[in-house]
N, C-alpha and C positions, 0 to 999 in steps of 0.2 A: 113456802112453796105455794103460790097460786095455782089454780089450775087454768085461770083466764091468761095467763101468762104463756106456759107451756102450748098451746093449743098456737099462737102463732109459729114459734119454732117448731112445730110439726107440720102445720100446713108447709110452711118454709120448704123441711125435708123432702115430704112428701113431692112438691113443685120443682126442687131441684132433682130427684130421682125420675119424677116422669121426664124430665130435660133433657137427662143424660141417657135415658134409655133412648128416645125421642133420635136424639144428635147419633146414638150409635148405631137404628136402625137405620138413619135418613146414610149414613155414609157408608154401609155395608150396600146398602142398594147402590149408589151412587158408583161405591167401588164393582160390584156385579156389571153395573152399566156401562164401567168403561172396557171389564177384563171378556164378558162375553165377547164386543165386537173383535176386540183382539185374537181372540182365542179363535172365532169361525171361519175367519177366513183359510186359514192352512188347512183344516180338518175338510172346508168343502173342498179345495186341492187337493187334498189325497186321494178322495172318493172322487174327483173327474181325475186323476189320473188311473185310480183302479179299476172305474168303468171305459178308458181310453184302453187299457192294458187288457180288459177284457173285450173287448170289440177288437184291437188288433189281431187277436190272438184268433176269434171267429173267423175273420174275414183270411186268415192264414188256414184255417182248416176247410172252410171252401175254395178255396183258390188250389189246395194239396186236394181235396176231392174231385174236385176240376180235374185238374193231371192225372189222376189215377182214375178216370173213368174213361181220358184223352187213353191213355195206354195201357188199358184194354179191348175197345174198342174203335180202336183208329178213327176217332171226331169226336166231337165237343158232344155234350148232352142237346139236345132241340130244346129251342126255346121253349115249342108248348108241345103236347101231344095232343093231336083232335080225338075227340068222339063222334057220336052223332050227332047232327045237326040240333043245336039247341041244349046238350048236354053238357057240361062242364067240363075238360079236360085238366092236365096237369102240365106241370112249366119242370124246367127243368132242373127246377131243385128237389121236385119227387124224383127223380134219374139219380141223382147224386145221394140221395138217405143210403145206402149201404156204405157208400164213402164215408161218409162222416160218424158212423155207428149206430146205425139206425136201420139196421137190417130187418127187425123183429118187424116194424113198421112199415118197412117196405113190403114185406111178404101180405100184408093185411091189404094192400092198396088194391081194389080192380080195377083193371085196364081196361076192360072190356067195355 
């Protein structure tokens, strides 16, 4: 047994183990690279259809505040309410908070 012998089949080893690790990180990424694109697009479809599903469902809770502000008071909410001149007033989605559940915050509003 030499030992000037041995020392090439180890570097050897050593060269084919860095290879194989080498080739199995290069193809896990690779694999990564094709399964992410695959993978995002459905996931971002679901979340624009949850956020679609949630904005329908909003614009149905004003539309039913709408109506039930229409009858009980026989007309539509005013577009704005004035104040005094130079003052900010309110539109008629502060008209509609006790519709929609939001009473506590109505009561906190001044009109004045």
């Amino acid at each position: 047994m030499n030992p000037g012998l041995d020392k090439p089949d180890s570097h050897n080893a050593q060269q084919s183990s860095f290879l194989y690790y080498t080739a199995l990180t290069g193809g896990i990424l690779l694999l990564g690279l094709i399964i992410v694109p695959a993978v995002l697009p459905p996931v971002e479809q679901s979340r624009d259809a949850a956020r679609r599903s949630t904005s329908k469902n909003n614009l149905k809770q004003i539309g039913l505040a709408i109506h039930l502000y229409d009858d009980r008071h026989d007309l539509l909410p005013a577009g704005s309410i004035e104040r005094a001149a130079g003052q900010p007033g309110h539109s008629w989605l502060t008209a509609i908070l006790p519709y929609i559940g939001e009473e506590p915050l109505y009561r906190q509003i001044d009109f004045n």
